[in-house]
DOBA-243820 format. One record per residue (C-alpha): residue in three letters; y, x, z. Coordinates in steps of 0.1 Angstrom, whole numbers, padded with zeros to 4 digits, always signed. Layout:
<rs>
ALAYXZ
...
</rs>
This chain:
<rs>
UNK-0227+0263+0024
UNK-0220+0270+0062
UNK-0238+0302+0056
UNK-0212+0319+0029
UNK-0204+0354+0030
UNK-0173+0372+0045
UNK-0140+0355+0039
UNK-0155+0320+0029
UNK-0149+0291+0051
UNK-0170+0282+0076
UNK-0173+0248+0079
UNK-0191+0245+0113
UNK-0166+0267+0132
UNK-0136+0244+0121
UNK-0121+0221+0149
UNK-0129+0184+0139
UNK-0095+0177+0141
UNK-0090+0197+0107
UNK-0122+0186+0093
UNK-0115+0147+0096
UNK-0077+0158+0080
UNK-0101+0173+0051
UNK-0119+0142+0048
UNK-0092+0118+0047
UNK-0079+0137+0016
UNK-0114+0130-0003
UNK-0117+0103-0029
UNK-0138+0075-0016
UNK-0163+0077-0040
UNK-0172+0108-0033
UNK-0165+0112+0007
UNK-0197+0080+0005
UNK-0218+0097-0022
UNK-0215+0134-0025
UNK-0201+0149+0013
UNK-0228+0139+0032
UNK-0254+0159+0010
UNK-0232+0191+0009
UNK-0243+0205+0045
UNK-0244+0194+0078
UNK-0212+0201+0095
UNK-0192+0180+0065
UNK-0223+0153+0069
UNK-0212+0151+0104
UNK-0176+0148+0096
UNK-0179+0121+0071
UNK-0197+0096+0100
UNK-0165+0106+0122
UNK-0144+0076+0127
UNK-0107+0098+0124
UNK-0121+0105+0088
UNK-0115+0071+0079
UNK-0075+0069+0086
UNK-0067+0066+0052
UNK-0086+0046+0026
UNK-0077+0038-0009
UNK-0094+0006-0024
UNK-0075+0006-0053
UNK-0102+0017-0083
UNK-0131-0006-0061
UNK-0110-0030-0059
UNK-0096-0034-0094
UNK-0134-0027-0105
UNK-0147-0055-0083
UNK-0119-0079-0086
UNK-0146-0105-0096
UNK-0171-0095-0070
UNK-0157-0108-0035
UNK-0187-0107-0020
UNK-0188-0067-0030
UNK-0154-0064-0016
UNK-0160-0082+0016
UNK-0191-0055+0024
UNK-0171-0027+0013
UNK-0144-0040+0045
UNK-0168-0051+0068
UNK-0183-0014+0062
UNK-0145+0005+0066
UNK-0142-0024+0100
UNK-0178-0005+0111
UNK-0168+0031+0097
UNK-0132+0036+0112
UNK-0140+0018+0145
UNK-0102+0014+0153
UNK-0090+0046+0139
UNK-0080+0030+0099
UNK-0040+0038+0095
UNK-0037+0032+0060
UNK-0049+0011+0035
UNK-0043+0005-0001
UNK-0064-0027-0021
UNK-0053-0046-0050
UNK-0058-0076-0063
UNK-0072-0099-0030
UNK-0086-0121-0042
UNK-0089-0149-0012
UNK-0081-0157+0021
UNK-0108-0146+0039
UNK-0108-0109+0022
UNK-0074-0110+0035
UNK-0088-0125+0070
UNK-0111-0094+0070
UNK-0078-0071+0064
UNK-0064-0086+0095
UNK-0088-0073+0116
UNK-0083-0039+0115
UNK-0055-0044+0138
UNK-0042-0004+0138
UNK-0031-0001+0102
UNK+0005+0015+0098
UNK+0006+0014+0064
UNK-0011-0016+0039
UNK-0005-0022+0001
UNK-0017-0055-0008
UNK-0002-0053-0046
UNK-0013-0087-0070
UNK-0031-0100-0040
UNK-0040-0132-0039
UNK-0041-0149-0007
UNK-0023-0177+0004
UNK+0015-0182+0028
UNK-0007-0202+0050
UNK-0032-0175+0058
UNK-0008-0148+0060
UNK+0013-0164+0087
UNK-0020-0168+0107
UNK-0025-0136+0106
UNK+0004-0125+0112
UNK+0005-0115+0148
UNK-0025-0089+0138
UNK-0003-0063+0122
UNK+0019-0055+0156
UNK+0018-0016+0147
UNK+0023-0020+0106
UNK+0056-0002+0090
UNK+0048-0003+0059
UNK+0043-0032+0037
UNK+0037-0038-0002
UNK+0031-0075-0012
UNK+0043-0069-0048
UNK+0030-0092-0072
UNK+0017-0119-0048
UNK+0023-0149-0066
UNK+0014-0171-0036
UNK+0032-0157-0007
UNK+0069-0167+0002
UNK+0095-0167+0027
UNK+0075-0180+0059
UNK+0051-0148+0056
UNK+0075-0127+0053
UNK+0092-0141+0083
UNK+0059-0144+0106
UNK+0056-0108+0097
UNK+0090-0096+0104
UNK+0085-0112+0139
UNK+0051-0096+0147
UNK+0053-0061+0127
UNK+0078-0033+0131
UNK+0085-0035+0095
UNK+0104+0006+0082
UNK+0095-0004+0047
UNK+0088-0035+0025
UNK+0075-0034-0012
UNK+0084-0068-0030
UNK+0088-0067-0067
UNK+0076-0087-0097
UNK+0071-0081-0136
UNK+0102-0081-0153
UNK+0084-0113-0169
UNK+0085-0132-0136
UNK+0068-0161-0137
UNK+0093-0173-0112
UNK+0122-0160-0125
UNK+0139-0196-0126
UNK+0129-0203-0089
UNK+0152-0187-0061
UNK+0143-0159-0039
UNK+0168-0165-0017
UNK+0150-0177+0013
UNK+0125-0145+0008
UNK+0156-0126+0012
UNK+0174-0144+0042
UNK+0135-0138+0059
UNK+0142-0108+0057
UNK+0174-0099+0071
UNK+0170-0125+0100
UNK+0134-0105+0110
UNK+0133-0069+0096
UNK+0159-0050+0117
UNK+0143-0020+0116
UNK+0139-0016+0076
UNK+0146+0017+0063
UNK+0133+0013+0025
UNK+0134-0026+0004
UNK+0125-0025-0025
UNK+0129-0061-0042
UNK+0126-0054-0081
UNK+0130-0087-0105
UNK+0138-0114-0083
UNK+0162-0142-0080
UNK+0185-0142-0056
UNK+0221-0147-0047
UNK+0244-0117-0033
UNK+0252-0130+0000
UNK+0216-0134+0004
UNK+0214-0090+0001
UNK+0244-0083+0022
UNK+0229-0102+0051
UNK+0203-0075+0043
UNK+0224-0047+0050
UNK+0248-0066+0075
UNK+0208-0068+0095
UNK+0192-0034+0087
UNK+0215-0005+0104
UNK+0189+0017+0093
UNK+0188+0009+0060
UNK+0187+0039+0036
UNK+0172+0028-0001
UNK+0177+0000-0013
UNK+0158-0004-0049
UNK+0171-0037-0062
UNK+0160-0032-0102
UNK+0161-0063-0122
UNK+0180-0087-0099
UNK+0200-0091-0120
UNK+0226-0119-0098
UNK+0232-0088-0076
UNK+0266-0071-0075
UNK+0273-0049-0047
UNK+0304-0026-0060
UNK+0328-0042-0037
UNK+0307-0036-0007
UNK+0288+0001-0014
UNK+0313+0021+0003
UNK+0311+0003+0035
UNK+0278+0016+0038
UNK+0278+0055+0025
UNK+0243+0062+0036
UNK+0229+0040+0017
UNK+0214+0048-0017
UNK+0207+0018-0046
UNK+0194+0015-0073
UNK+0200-0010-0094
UNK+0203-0038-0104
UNK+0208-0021-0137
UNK+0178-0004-0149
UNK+0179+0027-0173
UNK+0151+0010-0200
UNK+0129-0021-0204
UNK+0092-0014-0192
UNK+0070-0034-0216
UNK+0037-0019-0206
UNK+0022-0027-0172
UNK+0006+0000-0165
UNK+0037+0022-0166
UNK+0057-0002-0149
UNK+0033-0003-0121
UNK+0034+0036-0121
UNK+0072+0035-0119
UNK+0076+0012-0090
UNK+0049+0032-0071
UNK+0065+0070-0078
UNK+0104+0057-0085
UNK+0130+0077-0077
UNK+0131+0064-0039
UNK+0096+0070-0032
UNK+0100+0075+0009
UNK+0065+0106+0015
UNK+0057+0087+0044
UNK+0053+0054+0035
UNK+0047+0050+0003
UNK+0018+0076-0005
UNK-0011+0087+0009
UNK-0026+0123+0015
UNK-0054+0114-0003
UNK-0041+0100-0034
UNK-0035+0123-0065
UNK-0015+0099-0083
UNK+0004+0117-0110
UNK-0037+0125-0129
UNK-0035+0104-0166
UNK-0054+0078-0178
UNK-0077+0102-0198
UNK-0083+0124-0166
UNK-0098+0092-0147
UNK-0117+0079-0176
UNK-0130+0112-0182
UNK-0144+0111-0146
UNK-0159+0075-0146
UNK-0177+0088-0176
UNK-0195+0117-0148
UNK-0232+0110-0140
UNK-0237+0099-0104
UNK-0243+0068-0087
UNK-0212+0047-0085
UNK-0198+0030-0057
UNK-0218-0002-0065
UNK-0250+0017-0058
UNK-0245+0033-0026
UNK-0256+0016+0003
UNK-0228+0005+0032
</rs>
């Protein structure tokens, strides 16, 4: 490969720079199975720490979601891997405290989605002080985290975005949110994006949000349905909403989960990742589980 004719790319005499961008755009299962075998300038590349800024768990983790011990060696290997360099990480479904322990520890991450996560407040607000350089934040679906995380973390993180929604069957839709809420405006000054989608909370509790939040540009309160901010929008004209109004009743979860991750106020920088292709249907990805090749239970970490 590195000896291709004239006009193909020659992978040695790239910069390293622009080889670990490359990387960090190639699924995992492949970047651990298939690019070290392809030649040895992209073998190289793949052991390079700044090739491990941005990893997405999300298939592993929804695969293995009954398999902690799997997960935990596939973290304790990206801990090894990225030596310092991991920015942003995306796993679903966590299932305990110490998985979420071992998140903690990579202390440089800028942008983590913990969606359906399952760790505890308790642990969370341990932990907290870990995640001084996060921005970006998505603990949608965690049933068990509440108002004192999201205050330890609005103390100890420089919070520019926060994911927080629910099902529009919310187990908890009879218990207030307000506190959530009030955690937020009294620690998140610097939010630029909340999205809060099917909670319960009351209207004074949101306008302490934007009373807080100077910066505050989208504000994606779907399915709140207590929330009425016509009297107040035009005090803040750079501020877009949506909501609480929403255009038609999701029944399927897995469309509702692609809606609240590529809405309308989907911010480029924190909510996606070069290396995602997210828009590929289901089909596509089955299709391509279906592929011989060893999977990412049979590669060694």
């Amino acid at each position: 490969m590195e000896n291709m004719g004239n006009g193909s790319p020659q992978w040695a005499e790239l910069p390293a720079d622009i080889l670990a961008a490359i990387m960090n755009k190639v699924p995992l299962e492949e970047k651990l199975g298939v690019v070290p075998s392809l030649c040895k300038s992209w073998g190289k590349a793949v052991m390079d720490p700044c090739s491990w800024k941005i990893v997405d768990l999300e298939k592993f983790s929804l695969e293995h979601a009954d398999d902690s011990a799997m997960v935990e060696r596939m973290l304790r290997f990206l801990l090894n891997r990225s030596s310092g360099c991991l920015r942003n990480l995306y796993i679903a479904r966590l299932e305990n405290d110490s998985l979420f322990s071992l998140v903690a520890e990579m202390v440089t991450l800028e942008k983590l989605l913990l969606p359906e996560g399952r760790m505890s407040d308790a642990i969370v607000v341990e932990h907290a002080g870990r995640f001084s350089n996060l921005k970006f934040l998505d603990l949608s679906y965690c049933m068990n985290v509440g108002a004192q995380a999201l205050e330890a973390l609005g103390k100890n993180c420089p919070l520019e975005g926060l994911c927080r929604c629910m099902l529009p069957n919310n187990l908890f839709k009879d218990i207030s949110q307000d506190e959530e809420v009030v955690a937020i405006a009294t620690t998140m000054h610097k939010l630029k994006i909340l999205r809060m989608n099917y909670l319960k909370f009351q209207n004074e509790s949101i306008l302490k949000v934007l009373s807080s939040c100077p910066d505050l540009r989208e504000l994606d309160v779907r399915g709140c349905w207590e929330v009425n901010l016509a009297n107040h929008i035009d005090e803040y004209p750079s501020l877009t909403v949506l909501g609480p109004h929403i255009e038609e009743v999701m029944r399927d979860f897995n469309e509702f989960i692609r809606a609240r991750r590529f809405g309308p106020v989907v911010d480029p920088y924190l909510y996606t990742s070069d290396s995602d292709e997210y828009d590929e249907d289901e089909s596509e990805l089955e299709d391509e589980e279906d592929e011989d090749g060893p999977g990412l239970e049979d590669l060694e970490f």
